[in-house]
N, C-alpha and C positions, 0 to 999 in steps of 0.2 A: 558565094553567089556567082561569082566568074566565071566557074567551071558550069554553070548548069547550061543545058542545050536550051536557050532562047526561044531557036530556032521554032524548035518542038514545041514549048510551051506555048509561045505565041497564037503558032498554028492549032492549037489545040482548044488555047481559051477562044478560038474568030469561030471553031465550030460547033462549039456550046453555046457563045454569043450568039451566033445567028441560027443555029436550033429552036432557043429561048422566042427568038423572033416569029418564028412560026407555029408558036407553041401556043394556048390557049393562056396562055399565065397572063394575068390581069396584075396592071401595076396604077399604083395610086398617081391622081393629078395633080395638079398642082392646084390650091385651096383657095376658095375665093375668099375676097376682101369684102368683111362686112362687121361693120363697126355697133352693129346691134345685138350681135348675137356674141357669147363666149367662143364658140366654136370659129366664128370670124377673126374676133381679135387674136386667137391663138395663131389662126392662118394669114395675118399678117405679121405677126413676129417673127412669124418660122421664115418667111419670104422677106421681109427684111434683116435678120441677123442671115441667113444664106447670101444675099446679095452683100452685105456686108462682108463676108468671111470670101469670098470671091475677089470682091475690091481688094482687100487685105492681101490674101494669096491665096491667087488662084492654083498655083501648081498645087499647093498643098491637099487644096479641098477637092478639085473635078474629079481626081483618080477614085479617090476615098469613098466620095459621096457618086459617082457611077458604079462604084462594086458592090455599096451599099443599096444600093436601088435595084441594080438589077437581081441582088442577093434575096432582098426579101420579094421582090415580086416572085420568083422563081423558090423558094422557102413558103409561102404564103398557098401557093400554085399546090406543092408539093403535102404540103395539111390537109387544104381542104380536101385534096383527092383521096389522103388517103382516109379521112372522116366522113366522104359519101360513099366509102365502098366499104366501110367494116361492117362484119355480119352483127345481124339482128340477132 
């Protein structure tokens, strides 16, 4: 891993990152809290075990769960387009 050009890399993943940004790719929000519904309770677990694993270690988790979010907005982006264009 020492040997690879950084340099390059870096600069390479900041102009796919901010491509992504100007991209129509739709990324999921963050879930509301609602203690009535299944779908609620699930979306406060997920925002407190997150807030939890943050407290814990954050180094661990921002990188991980940033590559992971912008991975599937942009995976997600990249389906649907190609499921509204396949021929009839």
């Amino acid at each position: 891993l020492a040997d690879w050009p950084w340099t390059q890399i870096v600069g390479g993943g900041m102009v796919v990152i901010s491509g992504l940004m100007l991209s129509h790719a739709i990324y999921p929000a963050v879930p509301r809290i609602n203690l009535r519904t299944t779908d609620g309770r699930v979306g406060l677990a997920v925002i407190v075990a997150v807030t939890a694993a943050l407290i814990w270690s954050p180094r661990l988790v921002l990188f991980p769960a940033g590559i992971a979010y912008v991975g599937y907005g942009a995976l997600k982006a990249v389906i649907l387009g190609l499921l509204d264009r396949l021929p009839e």
